[in-house]
Every structure is written in C-alpha cells, then in structure tokens.
GUVOLUM-470921 format. One line per field, with one value per residue: x, y, z of N, C-alpha, C, O in turn; residue number from 1. Coordinates in steps of 0.001 Angstrom, whole numbers. Each point is the difference from the previous one (the first is absolute). Example, Ala and Ser with C-alpha at 12.3 -4.5 7.8 and 13.67 -1.06 7.14 Angstrom:
nx = 13190_-1386
ny = -5690_1069
nz = 7800_-1385
cax = -890_820
cay = 1190_1190
caz = 0_60
cx = 900_-770
cy = 1200_1090
cz = 0_730
ox = 1036_509
oy = -19_1108
oz = 665_169
tikol = 1_2
! end
This chain:
nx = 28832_1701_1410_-634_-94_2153_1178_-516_1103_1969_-134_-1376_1582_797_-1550_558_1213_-1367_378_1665_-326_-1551_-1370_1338_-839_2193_984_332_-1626_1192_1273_1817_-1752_1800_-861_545_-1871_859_-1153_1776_1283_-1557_-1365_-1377_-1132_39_-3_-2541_-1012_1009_-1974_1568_500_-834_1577_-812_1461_1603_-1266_2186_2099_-1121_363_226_-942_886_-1458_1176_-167_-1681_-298_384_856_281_-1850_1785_725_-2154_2428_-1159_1994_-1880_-1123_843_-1877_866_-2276_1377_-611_-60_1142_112_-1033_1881_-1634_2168_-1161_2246_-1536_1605_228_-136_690_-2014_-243_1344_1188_-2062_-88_1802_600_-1679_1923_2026_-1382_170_2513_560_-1231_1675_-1715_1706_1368_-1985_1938_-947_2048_-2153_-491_1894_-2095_-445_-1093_-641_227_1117_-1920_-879_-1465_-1685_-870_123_1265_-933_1444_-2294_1189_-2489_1771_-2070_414_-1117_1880_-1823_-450_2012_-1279_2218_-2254_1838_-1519_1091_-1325_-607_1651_-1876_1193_-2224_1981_-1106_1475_-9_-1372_1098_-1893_1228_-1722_1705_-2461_-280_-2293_-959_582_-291_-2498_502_785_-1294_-1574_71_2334_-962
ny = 38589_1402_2000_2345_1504_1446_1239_1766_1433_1148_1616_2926_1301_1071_2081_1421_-295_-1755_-614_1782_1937_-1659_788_14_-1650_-183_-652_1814_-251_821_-1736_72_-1782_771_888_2353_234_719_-1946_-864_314_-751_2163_-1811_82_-1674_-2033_-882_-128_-2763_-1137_-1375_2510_-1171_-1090_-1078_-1159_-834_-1040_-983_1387_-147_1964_-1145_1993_-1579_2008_-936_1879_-409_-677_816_-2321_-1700_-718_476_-1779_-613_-723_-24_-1707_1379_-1953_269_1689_1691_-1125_-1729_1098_-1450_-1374_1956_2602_-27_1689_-10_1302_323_1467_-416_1702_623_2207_583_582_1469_2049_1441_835_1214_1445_1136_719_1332_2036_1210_1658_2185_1142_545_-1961_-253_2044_1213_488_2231_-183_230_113_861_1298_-1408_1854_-1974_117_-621_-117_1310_-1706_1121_-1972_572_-1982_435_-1190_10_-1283_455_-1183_-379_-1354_1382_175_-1587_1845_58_1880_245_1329_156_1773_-51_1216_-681_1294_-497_-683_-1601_-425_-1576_1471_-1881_437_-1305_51_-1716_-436_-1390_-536_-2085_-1153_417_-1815_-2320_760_783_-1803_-1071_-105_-317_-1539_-2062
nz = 137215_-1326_925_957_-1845_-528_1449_445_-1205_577_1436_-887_-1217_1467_426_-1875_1741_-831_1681_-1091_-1078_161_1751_-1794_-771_316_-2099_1521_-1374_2144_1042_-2143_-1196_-201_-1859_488_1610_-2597_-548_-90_-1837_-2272_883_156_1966_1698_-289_-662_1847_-15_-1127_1271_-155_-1418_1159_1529_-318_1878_-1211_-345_373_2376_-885_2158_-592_1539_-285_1494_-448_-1195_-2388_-1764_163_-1640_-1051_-1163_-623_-70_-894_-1925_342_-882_505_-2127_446_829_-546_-185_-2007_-1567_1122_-1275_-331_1069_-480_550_389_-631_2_-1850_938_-1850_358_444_-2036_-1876_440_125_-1823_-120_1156_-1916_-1339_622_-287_-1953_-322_1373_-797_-2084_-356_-545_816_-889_1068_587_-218_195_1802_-1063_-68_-2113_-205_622_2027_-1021_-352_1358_1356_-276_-1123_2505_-452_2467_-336_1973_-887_324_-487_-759_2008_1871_914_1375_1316_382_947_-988_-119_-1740_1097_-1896_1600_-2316_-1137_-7_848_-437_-717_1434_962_-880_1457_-1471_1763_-1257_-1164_-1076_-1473_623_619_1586_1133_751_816_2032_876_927_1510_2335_-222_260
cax = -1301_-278_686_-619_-1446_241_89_-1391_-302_442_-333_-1259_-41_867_-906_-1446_460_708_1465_927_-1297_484_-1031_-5_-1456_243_795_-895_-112_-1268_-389_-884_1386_-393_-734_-1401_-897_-552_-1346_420_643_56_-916_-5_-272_1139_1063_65_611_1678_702_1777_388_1211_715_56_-527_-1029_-784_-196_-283_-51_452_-655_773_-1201_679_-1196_497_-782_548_1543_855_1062_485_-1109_-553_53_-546_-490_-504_-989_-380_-1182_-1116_-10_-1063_685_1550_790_1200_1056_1043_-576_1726_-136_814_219_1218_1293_1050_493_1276_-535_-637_968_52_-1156_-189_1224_-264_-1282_568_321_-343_-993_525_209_-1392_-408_1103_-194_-337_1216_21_831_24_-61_444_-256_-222_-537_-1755_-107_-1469_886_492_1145_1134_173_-291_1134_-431_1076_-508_971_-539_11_-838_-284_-91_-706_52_-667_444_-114_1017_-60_671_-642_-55_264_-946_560_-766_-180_-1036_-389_-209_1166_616_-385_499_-1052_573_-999_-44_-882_95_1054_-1049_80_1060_114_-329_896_1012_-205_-844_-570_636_473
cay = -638_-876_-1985_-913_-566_-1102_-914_-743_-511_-1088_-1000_-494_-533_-1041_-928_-208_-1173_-827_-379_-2210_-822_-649_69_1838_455_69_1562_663_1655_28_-1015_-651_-899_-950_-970_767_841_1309_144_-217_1287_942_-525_-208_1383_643_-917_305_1445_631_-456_1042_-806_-1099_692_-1384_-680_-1055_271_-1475_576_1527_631_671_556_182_302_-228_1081_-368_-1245_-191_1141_-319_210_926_-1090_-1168_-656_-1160_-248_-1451_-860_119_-1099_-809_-136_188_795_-180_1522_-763_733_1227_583_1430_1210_1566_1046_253_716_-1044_-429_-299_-1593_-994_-360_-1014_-1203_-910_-165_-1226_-1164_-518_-360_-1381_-1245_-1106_-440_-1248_-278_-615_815_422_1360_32_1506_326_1655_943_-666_1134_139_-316_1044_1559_-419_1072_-556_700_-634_-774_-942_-988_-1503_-1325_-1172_-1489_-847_-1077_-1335_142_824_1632_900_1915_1111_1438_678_1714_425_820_178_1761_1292_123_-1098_354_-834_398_-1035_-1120_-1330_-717_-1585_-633_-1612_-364_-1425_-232_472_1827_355_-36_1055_1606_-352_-550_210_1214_1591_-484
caz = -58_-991_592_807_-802_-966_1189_302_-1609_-220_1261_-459_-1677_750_397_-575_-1004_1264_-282_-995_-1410_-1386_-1052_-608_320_1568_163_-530_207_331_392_-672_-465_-1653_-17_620_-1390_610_463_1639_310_-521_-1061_-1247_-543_174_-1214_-1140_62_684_-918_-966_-1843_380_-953_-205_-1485_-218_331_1197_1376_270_1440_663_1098_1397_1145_866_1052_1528_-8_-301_1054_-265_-1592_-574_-1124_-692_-1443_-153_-1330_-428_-1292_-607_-235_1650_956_1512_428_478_540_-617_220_1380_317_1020_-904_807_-869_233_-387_-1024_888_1177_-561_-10_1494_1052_-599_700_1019_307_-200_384_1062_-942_-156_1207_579_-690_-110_-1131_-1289_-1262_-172_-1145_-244_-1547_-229_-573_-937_-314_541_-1090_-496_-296_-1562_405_821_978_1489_208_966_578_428_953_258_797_-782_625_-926_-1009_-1105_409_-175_1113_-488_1022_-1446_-82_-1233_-305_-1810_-730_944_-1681_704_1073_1327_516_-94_980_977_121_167_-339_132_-813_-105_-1070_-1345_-388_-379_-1009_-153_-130_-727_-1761_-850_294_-674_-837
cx = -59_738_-924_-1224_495_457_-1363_-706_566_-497_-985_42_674_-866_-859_785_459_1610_158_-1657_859_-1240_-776_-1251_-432_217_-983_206_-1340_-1172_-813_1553_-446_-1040_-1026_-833_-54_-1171_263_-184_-494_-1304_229_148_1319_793_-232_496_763_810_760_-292_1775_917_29_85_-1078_-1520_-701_-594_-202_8_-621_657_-705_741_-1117_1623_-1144_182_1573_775_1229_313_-1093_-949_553_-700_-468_-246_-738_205_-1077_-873_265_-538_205_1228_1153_1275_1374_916_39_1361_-913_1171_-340_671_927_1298_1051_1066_-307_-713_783_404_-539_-68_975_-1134_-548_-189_368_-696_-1297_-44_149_-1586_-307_1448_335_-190_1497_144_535_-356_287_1000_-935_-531_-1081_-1084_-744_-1731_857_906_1112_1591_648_-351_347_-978_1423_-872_840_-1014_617_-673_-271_-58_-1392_-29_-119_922_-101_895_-139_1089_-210_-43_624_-448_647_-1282_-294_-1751_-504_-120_1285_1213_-477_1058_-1281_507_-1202_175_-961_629_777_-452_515_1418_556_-551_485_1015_-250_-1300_-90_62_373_-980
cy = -1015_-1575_-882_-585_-1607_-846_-856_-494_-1867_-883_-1310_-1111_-1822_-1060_-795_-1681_-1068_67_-1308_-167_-366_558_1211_403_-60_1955_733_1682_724_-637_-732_-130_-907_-1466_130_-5_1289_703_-287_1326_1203_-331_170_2128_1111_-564_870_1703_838_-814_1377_-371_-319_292_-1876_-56_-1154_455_-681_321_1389_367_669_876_1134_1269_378_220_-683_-1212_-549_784_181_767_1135_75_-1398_-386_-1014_-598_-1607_-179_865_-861_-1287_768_-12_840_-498_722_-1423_159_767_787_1307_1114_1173_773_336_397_-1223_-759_-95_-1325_-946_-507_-701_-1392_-720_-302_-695_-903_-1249_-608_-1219_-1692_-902_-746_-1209_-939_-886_807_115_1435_331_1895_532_1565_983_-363_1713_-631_-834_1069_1637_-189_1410_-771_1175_72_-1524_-787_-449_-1180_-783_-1131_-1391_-1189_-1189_-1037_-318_1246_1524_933_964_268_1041_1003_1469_177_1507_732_1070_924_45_-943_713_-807_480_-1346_-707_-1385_-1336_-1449_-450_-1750_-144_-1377_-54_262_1538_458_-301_402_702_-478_-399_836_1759_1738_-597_201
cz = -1137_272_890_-432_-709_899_312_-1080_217_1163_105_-950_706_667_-347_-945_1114_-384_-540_-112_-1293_-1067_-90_809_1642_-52_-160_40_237_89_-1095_-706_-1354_672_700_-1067_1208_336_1518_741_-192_-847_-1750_-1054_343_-684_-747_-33_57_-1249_-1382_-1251_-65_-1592_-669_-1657_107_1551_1241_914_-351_1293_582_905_985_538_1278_1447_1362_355_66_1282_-387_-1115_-431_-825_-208_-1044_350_-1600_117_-1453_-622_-37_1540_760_1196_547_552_240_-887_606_971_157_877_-403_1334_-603_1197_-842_-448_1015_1114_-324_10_1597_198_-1176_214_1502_238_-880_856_1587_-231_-225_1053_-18_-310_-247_-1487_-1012_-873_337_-1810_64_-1618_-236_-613_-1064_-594_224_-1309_-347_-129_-1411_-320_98_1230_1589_54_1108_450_644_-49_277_824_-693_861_-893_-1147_-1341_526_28_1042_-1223_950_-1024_776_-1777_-54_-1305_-150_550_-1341_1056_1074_1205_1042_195_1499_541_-299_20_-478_515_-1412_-11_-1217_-1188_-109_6_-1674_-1305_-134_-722_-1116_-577_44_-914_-1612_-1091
ox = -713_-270_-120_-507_-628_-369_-109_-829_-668_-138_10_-667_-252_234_-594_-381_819_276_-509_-489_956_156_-869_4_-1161_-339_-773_825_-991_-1070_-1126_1090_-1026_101_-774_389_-287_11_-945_-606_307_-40_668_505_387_634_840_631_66_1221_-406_-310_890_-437_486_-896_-1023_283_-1089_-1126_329_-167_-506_799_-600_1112_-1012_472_517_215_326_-75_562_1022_-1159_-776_1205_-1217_302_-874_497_563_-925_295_-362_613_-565_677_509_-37_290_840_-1110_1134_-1177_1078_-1021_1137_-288_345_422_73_1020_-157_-83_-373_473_27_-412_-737_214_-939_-672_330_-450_-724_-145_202_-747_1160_-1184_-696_1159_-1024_538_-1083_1081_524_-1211_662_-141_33_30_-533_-569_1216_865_1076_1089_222_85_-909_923_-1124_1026_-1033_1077_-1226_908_-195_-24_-901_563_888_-1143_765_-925_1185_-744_536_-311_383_525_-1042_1007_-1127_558_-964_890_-268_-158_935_-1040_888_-1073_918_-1101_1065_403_669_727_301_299_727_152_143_611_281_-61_-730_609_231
oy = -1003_-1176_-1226_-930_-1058_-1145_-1216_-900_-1018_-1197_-1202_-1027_-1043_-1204_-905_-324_361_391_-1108_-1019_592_-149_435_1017_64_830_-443_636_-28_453_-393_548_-629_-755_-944_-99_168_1168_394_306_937_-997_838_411_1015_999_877_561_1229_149_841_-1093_498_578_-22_715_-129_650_156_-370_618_-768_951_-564_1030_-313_623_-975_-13_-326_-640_1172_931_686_144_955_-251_83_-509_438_-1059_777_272_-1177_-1177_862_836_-162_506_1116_-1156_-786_534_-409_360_-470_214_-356_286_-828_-749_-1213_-430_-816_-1020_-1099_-1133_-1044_-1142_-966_-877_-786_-1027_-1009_-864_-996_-1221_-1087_-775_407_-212_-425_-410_543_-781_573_57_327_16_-833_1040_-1213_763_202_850_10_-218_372_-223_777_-797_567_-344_288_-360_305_-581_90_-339_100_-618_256_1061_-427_387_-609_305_-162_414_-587_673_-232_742_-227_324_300_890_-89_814_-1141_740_-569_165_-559_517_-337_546_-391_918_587_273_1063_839_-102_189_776_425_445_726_975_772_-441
oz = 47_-241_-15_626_-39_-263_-154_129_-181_-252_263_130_-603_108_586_-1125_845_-1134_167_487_-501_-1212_755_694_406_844_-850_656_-730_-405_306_164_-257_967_159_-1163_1185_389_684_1027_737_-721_-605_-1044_-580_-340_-204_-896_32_-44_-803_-474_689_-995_-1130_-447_-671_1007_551_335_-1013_947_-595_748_-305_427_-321_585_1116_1167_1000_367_578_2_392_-24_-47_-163_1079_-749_383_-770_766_-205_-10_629_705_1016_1000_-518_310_438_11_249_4_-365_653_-312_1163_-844_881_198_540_908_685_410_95_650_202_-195_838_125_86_623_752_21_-49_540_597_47_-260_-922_72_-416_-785_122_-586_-1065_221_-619_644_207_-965_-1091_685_-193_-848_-468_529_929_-935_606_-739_410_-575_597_131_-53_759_-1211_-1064_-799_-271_-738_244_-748_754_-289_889_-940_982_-1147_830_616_-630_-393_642_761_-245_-378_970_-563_638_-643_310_747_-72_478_-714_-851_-955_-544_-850_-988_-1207_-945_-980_-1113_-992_-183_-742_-1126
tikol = 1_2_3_4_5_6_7_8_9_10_11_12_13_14_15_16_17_18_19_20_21_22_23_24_25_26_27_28_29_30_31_32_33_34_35_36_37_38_39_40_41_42_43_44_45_46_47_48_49_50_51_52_53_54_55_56_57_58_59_60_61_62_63_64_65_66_67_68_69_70_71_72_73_74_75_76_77_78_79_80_81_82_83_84_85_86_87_88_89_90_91_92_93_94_95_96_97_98_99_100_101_102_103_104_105_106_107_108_109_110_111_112_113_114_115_116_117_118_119_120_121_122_123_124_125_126_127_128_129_130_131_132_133_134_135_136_137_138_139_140_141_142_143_144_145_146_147_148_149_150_151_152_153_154_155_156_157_158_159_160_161_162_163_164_165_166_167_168_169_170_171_172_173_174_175_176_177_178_179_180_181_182_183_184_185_186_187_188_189_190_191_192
! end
C-alpha cells in the first residue's frame, strides 16, 4: 500500500506543473505557488493560528505551517514562509512534507527529483548531500538535498530530513519551491 500511495504521490505531484515551464511559479503544491497571497487559500485567522516559532536569527521571514488532512490530498502539511509586516501574505516560500523512514525518503527523493527535472527546461541541478541540520545545534540531525535552480535564481528543492531522536519531530520527505529573496535569506541571513 505504501508503494502504491507514493506511486500516486508522484502521478498527482506530475500534474499539477505544465511541462518544459521555464517559470518556478507555473510549479505548485496543492494547488498554490510562490507569489500567491495566502489569503487565496486560507483566512487571515487561520495564518495567524498556524504561525511556527522559528529557530531564524534574522527576523525577515516567518513560517506558516497548515495541516488540513480535508483539504491537502498530497502532503501532510504545508509550510509556508512570508515577509514580516506583509499585509498581503505573500508565499515566498511553499514546501509539502510527508513523514518517511529516512531510507524510503532517500529512494523516493532520487525519483522525484529526477522526475522534476524532466518538466523544465534551462535549470541548474545540484545535489548537496549529506549535510548537518543547521536548527540542531546537537549536529545530530541531518538534511539531504537536492535542488533545481532556475535562471531566475528561484529554487525546488526536494530534501529529506533525518532528526536525532533527542527531537521531536519525525524524519520527513519535503519538496519545496522558494524565490530567490528567501533562499538567499536561508543562506546568508537566516542561521547567521
């Protein structure tokens, strides 16, 4: 049952993007995509209700994370990171996350990687590997990531996380799409 959920994981996840798009914001998850206001999607009372305390140093962005099992058919939750002090919610950032068994992740992230990549045409792949968790100051949890870069900078990723059991989370499968602003964010300002 679990091959045939993540089979259709991928079918669904296949449709929801025209083919050879050149522009991140064609890609979506659960039918919303950078550069939505999440007021589209979601009332103002439900945002404020589902806003994460964030492990960030800098204070730019913050995160929203939805789980809604009636709505979502794909993912079990979705993040959402906006701009502080943006009135219109905007979606910088959209990732969808499923818990999965670290090595049943790794598997399926080769997979839908690569099945990502065929959709578009004009990118940068780049497979980061094994890396430690920069919010697990332990260094006992681990991010694998894989990315698709577009000419505009924008960004897919398709990561698993592997957390220490010292943590309460579980380990996950999450594909995201962020803009180039929030990426470069997480790289330069976020943990710094």
């Amino acid at each position: 049952m679990k091959k045939l959920s993540l089979y259709l994981f991928l079918i669904l996840f296949s449709f929801q993007t025209p083919s050879l798009a050149n522009d991140i914001r064609d890609f979506q998850i659960e039918g919303m995509s950078i550069g939505d206001s999440l007021l589209g999607h979601f009332s103002e009372e439900e945002i404020n209700l589902n806003i994460g305390k964030t492990s960030y140093k800098s204070k730019k962005f913050y995160h929203v994370t939805i789980e809604d099992p009636t709505k979502f058919k794909i993912y079990e939750a979705i993040q959402f990171h906006l701009k502080e002090n943006d009135n219109k919610y905007i979606i910088h950032s959209i990732s969808g996350n499923s818990r999965m068994e670290i090595k049943s992740c790794l598997n399926k992230q080769r997979e839908i990687y690569e099945e990502i990549s065929k959709l578009f045409t004009d990118i940068k792949k780049h497979d980061a590997g094994k890396r430690k968790h920069p919010s697990d100051e332990s260094g006992k949890s681990y991010t694998y990531d894989m990315y698709i870069e577009f000419e505009s900078k924008d960004v897919i990723a398709v990561s698993c996380y592997e957390w220490s059991g010292e943590l309460p989370f579980a380990d996950k499968l999450l594909i995201g799409i962020d803009t180039k602003e929030f990426n470069d964010f997480l790289n330069n300002e976020a943990h710094k």
